[in-house]
C-alpha positions as CSV (number, residue, x, y, z in Angstrom):
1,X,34.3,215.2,-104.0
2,X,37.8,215.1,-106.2
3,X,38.2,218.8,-107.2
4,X,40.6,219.5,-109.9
5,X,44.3,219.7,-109.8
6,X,45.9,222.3,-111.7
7,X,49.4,223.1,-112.7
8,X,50.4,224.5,-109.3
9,X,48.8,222.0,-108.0
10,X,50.8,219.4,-109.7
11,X,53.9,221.0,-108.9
12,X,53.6,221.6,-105.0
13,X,53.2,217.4,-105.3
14,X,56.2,217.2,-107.2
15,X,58.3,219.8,-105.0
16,X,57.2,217.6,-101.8
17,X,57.6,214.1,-103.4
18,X,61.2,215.0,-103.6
19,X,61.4,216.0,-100.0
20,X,58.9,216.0,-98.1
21,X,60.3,217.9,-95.3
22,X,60.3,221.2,-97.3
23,X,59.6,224.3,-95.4
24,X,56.1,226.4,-96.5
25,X,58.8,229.1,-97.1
26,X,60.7,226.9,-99.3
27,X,57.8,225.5,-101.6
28,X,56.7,229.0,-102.0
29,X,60.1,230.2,-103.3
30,X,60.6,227.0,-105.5
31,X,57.4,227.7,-107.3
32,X,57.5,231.6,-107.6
33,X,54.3,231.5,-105.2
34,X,53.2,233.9,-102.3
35,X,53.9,231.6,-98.3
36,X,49.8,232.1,-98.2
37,X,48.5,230.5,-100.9
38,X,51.4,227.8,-100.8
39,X,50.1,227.3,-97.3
40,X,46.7,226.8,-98.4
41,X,46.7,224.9,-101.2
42,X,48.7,222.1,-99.0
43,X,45.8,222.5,-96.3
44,X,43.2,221.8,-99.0
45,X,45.4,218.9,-100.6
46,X,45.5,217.5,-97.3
47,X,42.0,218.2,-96.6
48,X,40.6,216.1,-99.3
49,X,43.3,213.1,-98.8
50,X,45.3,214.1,-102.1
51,X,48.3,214.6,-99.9
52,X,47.6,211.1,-97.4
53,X,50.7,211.9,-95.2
54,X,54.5,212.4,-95.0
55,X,57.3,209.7,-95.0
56,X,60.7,209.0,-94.2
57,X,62.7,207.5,-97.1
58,X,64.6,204.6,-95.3
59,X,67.9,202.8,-96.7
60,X,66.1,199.4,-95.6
61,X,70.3,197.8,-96.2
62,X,71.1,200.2,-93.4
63,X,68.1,199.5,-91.6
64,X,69.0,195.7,-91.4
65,X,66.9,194.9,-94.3
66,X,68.8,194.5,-96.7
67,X,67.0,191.9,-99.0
68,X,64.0,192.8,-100.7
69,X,61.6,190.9,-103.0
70,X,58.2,190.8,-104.8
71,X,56.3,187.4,-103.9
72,X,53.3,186.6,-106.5
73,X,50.7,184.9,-104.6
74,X,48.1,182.7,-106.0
75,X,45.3,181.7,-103.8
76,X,41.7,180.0,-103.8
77,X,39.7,182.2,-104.9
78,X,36.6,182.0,-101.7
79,X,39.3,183.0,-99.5
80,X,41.1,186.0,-101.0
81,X,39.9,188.2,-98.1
82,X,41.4,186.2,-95.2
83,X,44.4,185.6,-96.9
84,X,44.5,189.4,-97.4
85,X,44.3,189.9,-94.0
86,X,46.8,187.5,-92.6
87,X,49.4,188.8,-95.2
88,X,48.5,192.2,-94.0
89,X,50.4,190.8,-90.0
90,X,53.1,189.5,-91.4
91,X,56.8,191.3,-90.8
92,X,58.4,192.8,-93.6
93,X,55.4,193.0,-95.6
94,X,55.5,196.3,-97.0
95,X,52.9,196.5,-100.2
96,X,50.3,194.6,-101.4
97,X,48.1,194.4,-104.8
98,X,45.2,192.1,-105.4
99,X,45.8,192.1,-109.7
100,X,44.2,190.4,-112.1
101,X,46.1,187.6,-114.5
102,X,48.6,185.0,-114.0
103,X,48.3,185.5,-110.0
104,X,46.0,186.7,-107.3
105,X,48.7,188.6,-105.4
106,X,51.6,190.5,-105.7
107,X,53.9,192.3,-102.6
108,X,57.2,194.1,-102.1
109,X,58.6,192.3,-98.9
110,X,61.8,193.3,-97.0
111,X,64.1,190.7,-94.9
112,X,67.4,190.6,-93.3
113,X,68.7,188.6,-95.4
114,X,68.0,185.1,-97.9
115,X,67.9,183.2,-94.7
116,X,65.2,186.0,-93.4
117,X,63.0,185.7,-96.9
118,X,63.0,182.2,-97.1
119,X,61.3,181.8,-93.8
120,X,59.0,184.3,-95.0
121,X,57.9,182.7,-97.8
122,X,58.5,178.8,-97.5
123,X,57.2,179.3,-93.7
124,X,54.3,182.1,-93.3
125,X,53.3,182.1,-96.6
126,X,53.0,179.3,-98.1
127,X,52.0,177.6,-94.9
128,X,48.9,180.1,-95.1
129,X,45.6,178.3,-95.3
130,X,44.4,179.3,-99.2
131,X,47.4,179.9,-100.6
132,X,48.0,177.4,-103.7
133,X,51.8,178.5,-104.6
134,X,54.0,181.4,-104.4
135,X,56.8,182.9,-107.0
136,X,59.3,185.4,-105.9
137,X,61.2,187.2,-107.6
138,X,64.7,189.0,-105.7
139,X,65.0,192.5,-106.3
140,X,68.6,193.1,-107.2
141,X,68.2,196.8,-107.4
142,X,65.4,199.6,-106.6
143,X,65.8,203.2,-108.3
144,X,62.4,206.0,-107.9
145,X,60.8,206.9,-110.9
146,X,61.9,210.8,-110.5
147,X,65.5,209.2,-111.0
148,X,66.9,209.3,-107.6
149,X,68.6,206.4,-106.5
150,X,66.8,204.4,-103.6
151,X,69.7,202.1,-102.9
152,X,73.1,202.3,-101.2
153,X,74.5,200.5,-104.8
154,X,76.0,202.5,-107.7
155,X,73.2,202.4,-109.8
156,X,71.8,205.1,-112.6
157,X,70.7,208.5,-110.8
């Protein structure tokens, strides 16, 4: 069962999507909050899978990937499950959404470079058993939706 989230809440998820290596000491300060109940309320978000785990934020150009793209996927329609699955193996792959409209599939892949992607997609993909075609689209620039810049580049913070 989902229990509610309230303001607090709401706010200890904000405080620790900015960074989530924040101290128990620190969230409690931030939010005007006694180090107990900032302790448990975590516990409990954790507990019921609100909170799923805690991730490094990666600067995938210094981690040798520096190219990054969303592939649309479209794919019969019998086999959607397999192809799931086999996308699922494939290097680089870091999200992907079965949607509805004018494609089947849409993922956020990483590569070394245009060399790395094309391989990637004219190669694994496409060469995928119930795949019809593929569109991808190179991501020029990423930025978080709290405002902080994910890229090395000089873009809006």
């Amino acid at each position: 069962m989902v229990s509610e989230l309230d303001d607090i809440d709401r706010r200890i998820l904000a405080e620790l999507t900015r960074d989530g290596r924040m101290s128990i000491r620190q969230l409690s300060e931030s939010l005007h909050i006694s180090r107990a109940n900032a302790y448990a309320r975590v516990q409990r978000l954790r507990e019921t899978n609100v909170i799923k785990g805690f991730r490094a934020q990666i600067d995938h150009a210094a981690a040798g990937m520096g190219t990054s793209a969303y592939v649309t996927v479209n794919l019969h329609q019998a086999e959607w499950r397999e192809v799931g699955e086999r996308l699922r193996t494939l290097p680089g792959v870091v999200h992907i959404a079965l949607v509805g409209g004018e494609f089947d599939v849409i993922m956020l892949v990483r590569a070394k470079d245009n060399t790395d992607l094309r391989r990637l997609v004219l190669d694994e993909i496409q060469g995928m058993p119930g795949v019809v075609n593929t569109r991808t689209l190179l991501v020029f620039d990423e930025f978080d939706p709290a405002g902080f810049d994910t890229s090395p580049g000089d873009g809006p913070r």
